[in-house]
Structure formats: C-alpha cells, structure tokens
GUVO-64364 format. One record per residue (C-alpha): y, z, x; residue in one letter; residue number from 0. Coordinates in Angstrom, 2 decimals, always signed. Each point is the difference from the previous one (the first is absolute). Layout:
// GUVO-64364
+---------+---------+---------+------+-----+
|      yy |      zz |      xx | type | seq |
+---------+---------+---------+------+-----+
|       Y |       Z |       X |    A | NUM |
...
+---------+---------+---------+------+-----+
//
This chain:
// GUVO-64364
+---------+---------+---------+------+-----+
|      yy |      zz |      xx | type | seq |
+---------+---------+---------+------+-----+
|  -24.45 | -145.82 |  +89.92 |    X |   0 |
|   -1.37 |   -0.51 |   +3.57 |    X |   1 |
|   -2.59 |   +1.21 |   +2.17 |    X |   2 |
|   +1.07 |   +1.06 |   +3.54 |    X |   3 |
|   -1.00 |   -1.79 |   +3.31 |    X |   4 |
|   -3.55 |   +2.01 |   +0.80 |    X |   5 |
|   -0.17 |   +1.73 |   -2.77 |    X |   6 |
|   -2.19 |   -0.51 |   -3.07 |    X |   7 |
|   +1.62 |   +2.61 |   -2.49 |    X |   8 |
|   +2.89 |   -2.22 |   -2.25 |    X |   9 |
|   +3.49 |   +0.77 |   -0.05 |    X |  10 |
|   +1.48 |   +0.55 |   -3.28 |    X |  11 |
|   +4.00 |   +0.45 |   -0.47 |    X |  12 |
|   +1.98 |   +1.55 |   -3.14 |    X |  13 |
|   +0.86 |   -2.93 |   -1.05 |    X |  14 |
|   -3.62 |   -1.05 |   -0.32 |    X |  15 |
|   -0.88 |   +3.40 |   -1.81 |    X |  16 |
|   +3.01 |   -0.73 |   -2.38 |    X |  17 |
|   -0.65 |   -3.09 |   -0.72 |    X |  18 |
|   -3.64 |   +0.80 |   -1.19 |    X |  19 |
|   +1.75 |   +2.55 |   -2.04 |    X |  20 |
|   +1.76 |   -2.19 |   -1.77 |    X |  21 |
|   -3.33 |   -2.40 |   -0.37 |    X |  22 |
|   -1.26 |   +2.71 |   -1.86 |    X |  23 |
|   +2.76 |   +0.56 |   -2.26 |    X |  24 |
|   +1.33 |   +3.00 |   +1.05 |    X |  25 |
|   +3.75 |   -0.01 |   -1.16 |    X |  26 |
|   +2.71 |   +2.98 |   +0.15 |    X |  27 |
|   -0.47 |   +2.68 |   -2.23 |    X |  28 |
|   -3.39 |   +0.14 |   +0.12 |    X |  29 |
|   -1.98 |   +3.34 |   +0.41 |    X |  30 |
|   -2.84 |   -0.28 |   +2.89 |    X |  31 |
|   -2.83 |   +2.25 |   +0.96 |    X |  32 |
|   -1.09 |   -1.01 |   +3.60 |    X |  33 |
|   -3.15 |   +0.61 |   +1.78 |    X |  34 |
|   +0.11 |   -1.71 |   +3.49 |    X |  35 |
|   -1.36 |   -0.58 |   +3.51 |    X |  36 |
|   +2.45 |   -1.12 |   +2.63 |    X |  37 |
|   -3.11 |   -1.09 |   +2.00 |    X |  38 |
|   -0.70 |   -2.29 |   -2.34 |    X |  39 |
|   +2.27 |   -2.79 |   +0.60 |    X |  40 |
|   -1.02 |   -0.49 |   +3.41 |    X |  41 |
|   +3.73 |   +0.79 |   +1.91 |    X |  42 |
|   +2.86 |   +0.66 |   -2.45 |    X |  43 |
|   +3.06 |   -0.25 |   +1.96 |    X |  44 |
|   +2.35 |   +3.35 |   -0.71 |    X |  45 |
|   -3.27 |   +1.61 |   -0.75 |    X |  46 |
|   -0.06 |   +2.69 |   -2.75 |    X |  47 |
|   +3.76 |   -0.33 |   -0.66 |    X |  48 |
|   -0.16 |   -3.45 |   -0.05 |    X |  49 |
|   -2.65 |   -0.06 |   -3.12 |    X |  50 |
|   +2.13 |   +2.93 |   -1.44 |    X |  51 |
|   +3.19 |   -1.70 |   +0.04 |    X |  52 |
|   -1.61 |   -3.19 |   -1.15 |    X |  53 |
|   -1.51 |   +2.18 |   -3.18 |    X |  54 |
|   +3.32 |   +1.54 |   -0.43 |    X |  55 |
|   +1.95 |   -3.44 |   -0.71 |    X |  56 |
|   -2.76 |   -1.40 |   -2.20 |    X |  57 |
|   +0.48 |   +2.97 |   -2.15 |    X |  58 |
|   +3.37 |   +0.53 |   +0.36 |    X |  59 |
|   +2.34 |   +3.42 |   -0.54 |    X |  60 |
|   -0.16 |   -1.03 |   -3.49 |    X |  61 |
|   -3.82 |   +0.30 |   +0.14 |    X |  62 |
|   -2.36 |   +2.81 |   +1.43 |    X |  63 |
|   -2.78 |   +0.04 |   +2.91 |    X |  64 |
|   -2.56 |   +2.51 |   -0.14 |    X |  65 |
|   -2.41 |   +0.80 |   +2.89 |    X |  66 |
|   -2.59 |   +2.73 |   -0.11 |    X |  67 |
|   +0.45 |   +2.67 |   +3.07 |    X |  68 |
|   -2.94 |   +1.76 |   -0.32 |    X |  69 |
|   -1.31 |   +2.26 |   +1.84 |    X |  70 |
|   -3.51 |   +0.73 |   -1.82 |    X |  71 |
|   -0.50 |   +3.51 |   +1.18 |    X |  72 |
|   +0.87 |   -0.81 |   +4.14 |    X |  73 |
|   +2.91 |   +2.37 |   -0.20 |    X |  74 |
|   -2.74 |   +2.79 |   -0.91 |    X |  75 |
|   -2.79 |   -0.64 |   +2.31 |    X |  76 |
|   -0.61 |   +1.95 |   +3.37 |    X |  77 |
|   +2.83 |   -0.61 |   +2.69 |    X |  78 |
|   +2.60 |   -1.42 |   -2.88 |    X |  79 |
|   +3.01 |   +2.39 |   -0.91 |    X |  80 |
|   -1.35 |   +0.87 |   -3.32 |    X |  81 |
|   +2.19 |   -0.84 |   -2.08 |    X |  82 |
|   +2.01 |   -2.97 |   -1.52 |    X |  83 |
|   +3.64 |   -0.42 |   +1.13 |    X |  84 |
|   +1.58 |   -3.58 |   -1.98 |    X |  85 |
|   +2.21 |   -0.23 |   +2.97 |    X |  86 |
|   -2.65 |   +0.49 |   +2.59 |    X |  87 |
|   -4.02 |   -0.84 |   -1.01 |    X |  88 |
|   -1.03 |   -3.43 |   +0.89 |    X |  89 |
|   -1.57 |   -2.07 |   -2.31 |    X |  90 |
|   -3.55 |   -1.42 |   +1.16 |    X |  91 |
|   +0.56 |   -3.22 |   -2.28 |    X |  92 |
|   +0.78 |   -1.97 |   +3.41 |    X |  93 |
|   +3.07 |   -0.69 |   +2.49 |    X |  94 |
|   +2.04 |   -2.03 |   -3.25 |    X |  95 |
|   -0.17 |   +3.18 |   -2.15 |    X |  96 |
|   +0.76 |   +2.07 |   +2.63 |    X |  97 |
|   +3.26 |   -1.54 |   +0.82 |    X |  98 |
|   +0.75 |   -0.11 |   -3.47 |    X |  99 |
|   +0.63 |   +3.42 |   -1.28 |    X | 100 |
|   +1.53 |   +0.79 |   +3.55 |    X | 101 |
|   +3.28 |   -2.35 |   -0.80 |    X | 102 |
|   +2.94 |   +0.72 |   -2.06 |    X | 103 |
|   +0.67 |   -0.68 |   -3.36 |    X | 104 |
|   -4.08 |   +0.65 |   -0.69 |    X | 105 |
|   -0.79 |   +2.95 |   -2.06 |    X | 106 |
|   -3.80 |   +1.43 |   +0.49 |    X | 107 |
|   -1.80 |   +2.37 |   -2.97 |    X | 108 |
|   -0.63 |   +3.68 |   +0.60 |    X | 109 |
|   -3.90 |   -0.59 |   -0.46 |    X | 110 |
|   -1.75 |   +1.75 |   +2.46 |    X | 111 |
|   -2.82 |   -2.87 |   +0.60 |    X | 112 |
|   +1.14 |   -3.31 |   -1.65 |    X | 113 |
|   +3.66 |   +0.18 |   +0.23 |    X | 114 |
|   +1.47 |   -3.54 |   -0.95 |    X | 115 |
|   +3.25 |   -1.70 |   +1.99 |    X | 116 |
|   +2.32 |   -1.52 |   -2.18 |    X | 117 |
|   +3.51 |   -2.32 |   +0.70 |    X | 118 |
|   +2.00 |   -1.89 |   -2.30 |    X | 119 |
|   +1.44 |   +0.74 |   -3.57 |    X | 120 |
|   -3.05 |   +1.91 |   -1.55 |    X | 121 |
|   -0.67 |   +1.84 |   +2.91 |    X | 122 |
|   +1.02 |   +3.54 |   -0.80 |    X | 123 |
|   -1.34 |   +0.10 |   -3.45 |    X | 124 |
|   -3.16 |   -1.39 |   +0.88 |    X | 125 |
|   -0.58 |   +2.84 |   +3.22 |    X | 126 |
|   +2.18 |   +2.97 |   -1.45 |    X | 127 |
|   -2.97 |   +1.60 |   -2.19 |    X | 128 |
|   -3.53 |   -1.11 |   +1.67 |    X | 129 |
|   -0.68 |   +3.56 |   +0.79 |    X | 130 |
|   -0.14 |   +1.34 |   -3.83 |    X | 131 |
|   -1.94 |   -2.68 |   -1.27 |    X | 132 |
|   -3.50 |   -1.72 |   +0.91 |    X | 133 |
|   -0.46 |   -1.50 |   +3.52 |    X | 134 |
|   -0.63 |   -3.49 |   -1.43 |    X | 135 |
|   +0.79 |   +0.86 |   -3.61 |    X | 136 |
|   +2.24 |   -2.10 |   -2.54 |    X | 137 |
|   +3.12 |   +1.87 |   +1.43 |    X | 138 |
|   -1.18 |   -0.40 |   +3.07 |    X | 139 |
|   +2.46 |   -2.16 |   +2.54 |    X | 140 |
|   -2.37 |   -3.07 |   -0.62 |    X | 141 |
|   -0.45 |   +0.81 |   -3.32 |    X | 142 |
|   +3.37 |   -0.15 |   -0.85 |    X | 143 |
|   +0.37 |   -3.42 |   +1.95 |    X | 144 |
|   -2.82 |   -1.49 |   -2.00 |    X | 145 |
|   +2.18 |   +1.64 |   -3.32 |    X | 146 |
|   +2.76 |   -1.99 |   +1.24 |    X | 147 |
|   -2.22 |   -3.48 |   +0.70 |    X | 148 |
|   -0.24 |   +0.43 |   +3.79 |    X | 149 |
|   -2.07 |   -1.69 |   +2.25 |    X | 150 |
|   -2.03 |   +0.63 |   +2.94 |    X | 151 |
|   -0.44 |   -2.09 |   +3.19 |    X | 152 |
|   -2.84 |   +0.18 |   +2.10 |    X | 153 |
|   +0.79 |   -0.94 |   +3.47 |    X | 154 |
|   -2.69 |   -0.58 |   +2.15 |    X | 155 |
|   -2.23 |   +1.44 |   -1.58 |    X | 156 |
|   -2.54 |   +0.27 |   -2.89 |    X | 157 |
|   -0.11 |   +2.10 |   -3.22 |    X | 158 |
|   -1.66 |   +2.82 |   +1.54 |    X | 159 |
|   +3.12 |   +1.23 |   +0.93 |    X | 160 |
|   +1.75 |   -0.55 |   -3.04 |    X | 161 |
|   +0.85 |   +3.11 |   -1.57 |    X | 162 |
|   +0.65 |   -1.14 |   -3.30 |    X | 163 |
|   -3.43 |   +0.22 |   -1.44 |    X | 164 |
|   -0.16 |   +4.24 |   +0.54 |    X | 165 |
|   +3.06 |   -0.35 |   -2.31 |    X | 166 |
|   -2.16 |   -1.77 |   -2.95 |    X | 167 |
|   -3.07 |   +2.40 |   +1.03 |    X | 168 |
|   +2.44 |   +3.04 |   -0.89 |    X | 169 |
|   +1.52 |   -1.85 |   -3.50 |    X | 170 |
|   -3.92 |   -0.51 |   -0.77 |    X | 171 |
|   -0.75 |   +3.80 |   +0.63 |    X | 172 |
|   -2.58 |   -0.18 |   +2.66 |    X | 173 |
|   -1.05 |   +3.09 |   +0.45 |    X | 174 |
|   -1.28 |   -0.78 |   +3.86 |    X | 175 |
|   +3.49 |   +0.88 |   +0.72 |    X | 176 |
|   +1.55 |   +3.54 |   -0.05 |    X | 177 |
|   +3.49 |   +0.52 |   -1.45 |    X | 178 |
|   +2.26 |   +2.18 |   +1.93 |    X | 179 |
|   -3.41 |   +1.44 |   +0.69 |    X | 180 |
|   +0.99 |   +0.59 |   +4.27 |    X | 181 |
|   +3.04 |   +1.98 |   +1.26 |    X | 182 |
|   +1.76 |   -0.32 |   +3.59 |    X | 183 |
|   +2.97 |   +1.45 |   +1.97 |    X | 184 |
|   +3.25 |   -1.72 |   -0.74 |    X | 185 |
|   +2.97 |   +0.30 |   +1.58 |    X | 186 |
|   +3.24 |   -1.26 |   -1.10 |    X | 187 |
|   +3.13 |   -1.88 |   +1.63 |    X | 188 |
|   +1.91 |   +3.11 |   -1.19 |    X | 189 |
|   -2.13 |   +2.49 |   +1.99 |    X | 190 |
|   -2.27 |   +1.57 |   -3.00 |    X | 191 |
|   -3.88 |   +0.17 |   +0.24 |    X | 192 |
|   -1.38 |   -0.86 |   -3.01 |    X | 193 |
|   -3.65 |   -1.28 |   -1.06 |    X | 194 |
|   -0.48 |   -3.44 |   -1.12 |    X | 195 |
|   -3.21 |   -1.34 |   -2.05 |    X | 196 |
|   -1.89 |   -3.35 |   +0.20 |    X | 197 |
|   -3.16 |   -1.33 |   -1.68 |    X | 198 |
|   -3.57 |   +1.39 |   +1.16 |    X | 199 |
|   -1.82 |   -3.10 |   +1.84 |    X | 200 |
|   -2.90 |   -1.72 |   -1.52 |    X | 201 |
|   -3.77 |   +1.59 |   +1.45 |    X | 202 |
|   -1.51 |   -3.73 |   -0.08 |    X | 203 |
|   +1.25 |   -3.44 |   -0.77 |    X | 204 |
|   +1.22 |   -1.47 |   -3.17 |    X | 205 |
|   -2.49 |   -3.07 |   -0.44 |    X | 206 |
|   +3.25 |   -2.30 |   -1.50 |    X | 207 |
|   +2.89 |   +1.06 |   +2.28 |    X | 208 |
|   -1.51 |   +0.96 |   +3.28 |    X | 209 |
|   -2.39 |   -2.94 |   -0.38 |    X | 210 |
|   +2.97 |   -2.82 |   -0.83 |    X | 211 |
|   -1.77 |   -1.02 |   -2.79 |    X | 212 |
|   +3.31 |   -1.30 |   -1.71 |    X | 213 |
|   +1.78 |   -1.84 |   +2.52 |    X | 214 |
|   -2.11 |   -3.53 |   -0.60 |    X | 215 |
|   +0.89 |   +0.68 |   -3.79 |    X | 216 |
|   +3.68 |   +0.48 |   +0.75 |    X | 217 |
|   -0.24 |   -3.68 |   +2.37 |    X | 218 |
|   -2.00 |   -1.48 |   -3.01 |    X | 219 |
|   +2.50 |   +0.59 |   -2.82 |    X | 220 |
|   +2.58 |   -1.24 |   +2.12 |    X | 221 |
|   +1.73 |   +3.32 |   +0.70 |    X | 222 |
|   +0.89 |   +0.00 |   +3.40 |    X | 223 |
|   +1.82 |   -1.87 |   +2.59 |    X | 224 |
|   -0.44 |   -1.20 |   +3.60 |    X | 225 |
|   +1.78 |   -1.41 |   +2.74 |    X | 226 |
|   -0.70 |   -0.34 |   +3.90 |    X | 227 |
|   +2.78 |   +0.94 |   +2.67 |    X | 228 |
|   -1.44 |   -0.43 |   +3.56 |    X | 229 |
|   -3.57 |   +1.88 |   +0.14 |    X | 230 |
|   +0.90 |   +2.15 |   -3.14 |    X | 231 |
|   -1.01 |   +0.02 |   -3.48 |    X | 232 |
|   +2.66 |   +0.86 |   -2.40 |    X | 233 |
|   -1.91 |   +0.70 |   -4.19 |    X | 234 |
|   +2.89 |   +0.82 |   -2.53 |    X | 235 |
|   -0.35 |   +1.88 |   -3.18 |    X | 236 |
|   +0.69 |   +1.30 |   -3.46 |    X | 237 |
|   -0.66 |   +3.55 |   +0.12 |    X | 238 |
|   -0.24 |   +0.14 |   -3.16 |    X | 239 |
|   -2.53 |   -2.52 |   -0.34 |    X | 240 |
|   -2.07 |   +1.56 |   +3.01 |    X | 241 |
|   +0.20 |   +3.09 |   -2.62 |    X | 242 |
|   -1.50 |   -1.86 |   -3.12 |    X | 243 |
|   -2.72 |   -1.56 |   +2.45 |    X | 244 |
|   -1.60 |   +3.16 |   +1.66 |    X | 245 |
|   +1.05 |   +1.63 |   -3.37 |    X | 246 |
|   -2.48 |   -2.30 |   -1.83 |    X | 247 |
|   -2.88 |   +0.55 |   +2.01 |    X | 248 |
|   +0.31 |   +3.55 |   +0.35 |    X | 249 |
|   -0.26 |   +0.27 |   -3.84 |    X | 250 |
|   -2.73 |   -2.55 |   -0.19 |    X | 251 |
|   -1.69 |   +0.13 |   +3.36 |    X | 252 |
|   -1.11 |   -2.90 |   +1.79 |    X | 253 |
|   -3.79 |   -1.51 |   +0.20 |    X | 254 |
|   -2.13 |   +3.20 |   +0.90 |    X | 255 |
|   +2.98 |   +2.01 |   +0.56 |    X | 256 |
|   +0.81 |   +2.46 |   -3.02 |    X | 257 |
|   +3.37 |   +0.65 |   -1.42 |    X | 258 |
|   +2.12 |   +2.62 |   +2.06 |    X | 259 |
|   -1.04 |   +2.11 |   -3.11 |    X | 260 |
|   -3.32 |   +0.36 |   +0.92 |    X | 261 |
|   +0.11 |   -0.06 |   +3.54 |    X | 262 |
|   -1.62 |   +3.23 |   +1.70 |    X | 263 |
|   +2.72 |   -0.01 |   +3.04 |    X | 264 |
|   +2.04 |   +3.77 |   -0.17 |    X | 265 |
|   +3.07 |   +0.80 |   +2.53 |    X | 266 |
|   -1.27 |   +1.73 |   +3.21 |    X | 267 |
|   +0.89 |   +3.83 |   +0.24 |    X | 268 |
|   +1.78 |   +0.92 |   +3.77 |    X | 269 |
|   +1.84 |   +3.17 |   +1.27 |    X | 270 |
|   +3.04 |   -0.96 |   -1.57 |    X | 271 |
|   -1.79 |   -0.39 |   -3.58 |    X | 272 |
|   +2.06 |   +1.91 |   -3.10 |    X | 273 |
|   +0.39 |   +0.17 |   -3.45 |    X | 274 |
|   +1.63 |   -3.17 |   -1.25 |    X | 275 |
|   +3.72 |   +0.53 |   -1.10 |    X | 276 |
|   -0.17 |   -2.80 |   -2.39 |    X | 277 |
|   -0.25 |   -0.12 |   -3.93 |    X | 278 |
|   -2.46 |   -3.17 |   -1.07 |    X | 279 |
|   +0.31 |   +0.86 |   -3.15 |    X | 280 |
|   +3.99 |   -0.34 |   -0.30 |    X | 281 |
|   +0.15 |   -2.40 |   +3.38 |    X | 282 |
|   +2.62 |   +2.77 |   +1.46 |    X | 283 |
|   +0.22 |   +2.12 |   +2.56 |    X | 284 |
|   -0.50 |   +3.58 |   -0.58 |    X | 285 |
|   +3.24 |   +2.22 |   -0.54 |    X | 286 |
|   -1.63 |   +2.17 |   +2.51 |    X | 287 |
|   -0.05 |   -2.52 |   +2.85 |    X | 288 |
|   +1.32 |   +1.04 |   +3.58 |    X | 289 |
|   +1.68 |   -3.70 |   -0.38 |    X | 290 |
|   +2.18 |   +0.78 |   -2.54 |    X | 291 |
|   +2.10 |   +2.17 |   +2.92 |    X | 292 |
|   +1.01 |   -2.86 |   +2.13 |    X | 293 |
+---------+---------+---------+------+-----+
//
C-alpha cells in the first residue's frame, strides 16, 4: 500500500484487501455477513467493486456473501416512490452495499425495509423466504447464516452497525420489537403489488444493544478478530458466538441494566401500524397472511 504524492489519504490495492483476508482466516466456502465503509480505508483502488470482488474470492462460489440492502423506511418517506421494488430501491447501508445487490449473480429478499443481498452457494435459500418470517428472526437471512456457522466482518467500522445482535434480541423475545407488526407497498419483479411486513421499531433504546455493552465482552473472551489494511479496521466474527454473547446479557442483564425481560422499552406505533400476522405461540406465520400469496 502507498500514499500518493500530496495526498494524505493511503492507497490500498486488492491484493492488500485479500491478503488481510486471508490473515484473518477467511478460506473458500465460508459464509460472510458484511457491514462496510469504503471510506474507511483511506483510497481503495477499484473502489466499491474492488472490495466486492476481493470479498467474493475470499468466500468463494462455493461459499456465500451476504450484505444487508436496507432501506429502513426511505422508500416510504415524503418524495420516495413508496414502495419497495428488489430491482430498483437503494439500500442506505453505504456505496459497497449499494453496488452489491445491483450486480449479477446477487439475489436480494422481498422485505420491504431490511432486504438482505446474498451471492454464492447459499444464496437463494437464505433470501427466498425473508418476507414470511421475522425481519431478524431465526429464519431470517442472517439467521440462517448463523444456523449454518457463518461469520460476520466488520469493515471499517464498529459493532453499532452490526446487525447480528437484533437477530439474538428477536430469539430472546424482546418485546421492544414488533413482529410483522408494520405493512408497506410491495411491488414485485413480475409486476404484482402486494404488501410486505417488517418489525415495528423500538420507542427508546435498548440499554445492552444500542449502548454496545457486549462488544468489550466479545474482545475479552477472545471472540473476535482484527487486522489493519491501510487506514481501515477489519473485526471478524462468529455469529454465532456474537448470538450467545448479547444472548447472555439480555437474559441476565448487565450491572444496573435489567434483563430484556424486565425492560419497560415497547415498539413505537406509526401510520403503517397493524395487527401482527405472526403466531408466538406456534413461531409460524398465520395461514391468513397476505405473504403466503407470493
């Protein structure tokens, strides 16, 4: 890696990103959730693409890469087309996401807020039913990754954006977060309008999560991994073990902090509030459900 005549931002190439790929252990065949910040490494040469293709041949066709292309509600919001398209709503996860879902070969979830991008072997099974389950449930797109023993790679930045931990919030039942509990315009590749559900937003902060009160607990137990390519931080992980971590202290709380159990935190109630479409009780969704028709 170099840093360019009168300028102070570092230069990193692919091979430099692969190589700290491979000093993290990252081997084909491995399933990857990535959250990442192409500003982060200071000047990646081949930009977006270049970190996407470098991803790509860590993993390998035999493996799978999974990048969230959320939207979180943009596509609904005053001025936006209201609706979600797959082919057509642009993730705000940042310009590496973006590019993602856009190429071929990547297949991208019918979820009308937190649609996931997936490439590689498990790709279709992991995106093909994200709309008929919970947003960040155990069938989920990365809950079915952390099923399989996936990983998650945090590049560039820190564990607030790693989605992971909503995933054990909704296998611990926190009821901050509603299930199916919002409905939005969908509309499909094959011209049908349909209407898609996602989880109800928290109406404060969860004290564990939102705080990152489990990250230095993760570090400590020697869960995670880091490496440094040009100005960027790369953190490697078990998802799994990110899942028994934040699991833990939701069940137990932390210091002051109660267990999720106890905690007063309800999800907030919008315009697009309805009746959840979910059964708790069997961990199904209802016969009834619009979802059930596409």
């Amino acid at each position: 890696m170099v840093t360019p005549a009168g300028s102070e931002r570092t230069e990193v190439t692919s091979g430099d990103l692969a190589r700290a790929l491979g000093d993290l252990g990252l081997s084909p065949g491995v399933g990857l959730m990535v959250h990442s910040s192409l500003r982060s490494f200071g000047h990646l040469r081949g930009g977006a693409r270049g970190a996407i293709d470098a991803l790509m041949a860590a993993v390998g066709a035999e493996g799978t890469l999974l990048f969230p292309s959320f939207n979180h509600g943009a596509a609904f919001r005053p001025g936006a087309p209201g609706y979600y398209h797959p082919h057509e709503t642009p993730t705000t996860n940042g310009i590496i996401p973006d590019t993602f879902w856009r190429l071929p070969g990547v297949v991208r979830s019918l979820h009308p807020t937190h649609a996931f991008a997936a490439w590689g072997a498990s790709a279709e099974r992991y995106v093909a039913g994200h709309h008929r389950t919970l947003t960040m449930g155990a069938d989920s797109p990365l809950g079915l990754l952390a099923r399989d023993g996936g990983y998650c790679l945090l590049v560039g930045v820190d564990y607030r954006s790693n989605t992971s931990h909503h995933v054990a919030e909704t296998l611990s039942g926190a009821r901050c977060l509603g299930r199916r509990t919002e409905a939005y315009p969908v509309h499909l590749p094959d011209g049908r309008r349909v209407v898609g559900r996602t989880w109800a937003w928290r109406a404060g902060r969860c004290p564990i999560t939102d705080a990152q009160r489990y990250p230095e607990i993760l570090r400590g137990r020697g869960l995670d991994r880091q490496v440094r390519v040009g100005e960027c931080t790369l953190t490697l992980f078990r998802l799994a073990d990110c899942l028994d971590v934040v699991g833990e202290l939701l069940c137990n709380g932390i210091g002051d902090y109660p267990p999720c159990a106890r905690c007063p935190v309800r999800p907030q109630v919008t315009e697009h509030t309805v009746p959840s479409d979910w059964n708790d009780a069997a961990g199904v969704l209802c016969a009834d459900s619009d979802a059930w028709r596409y």
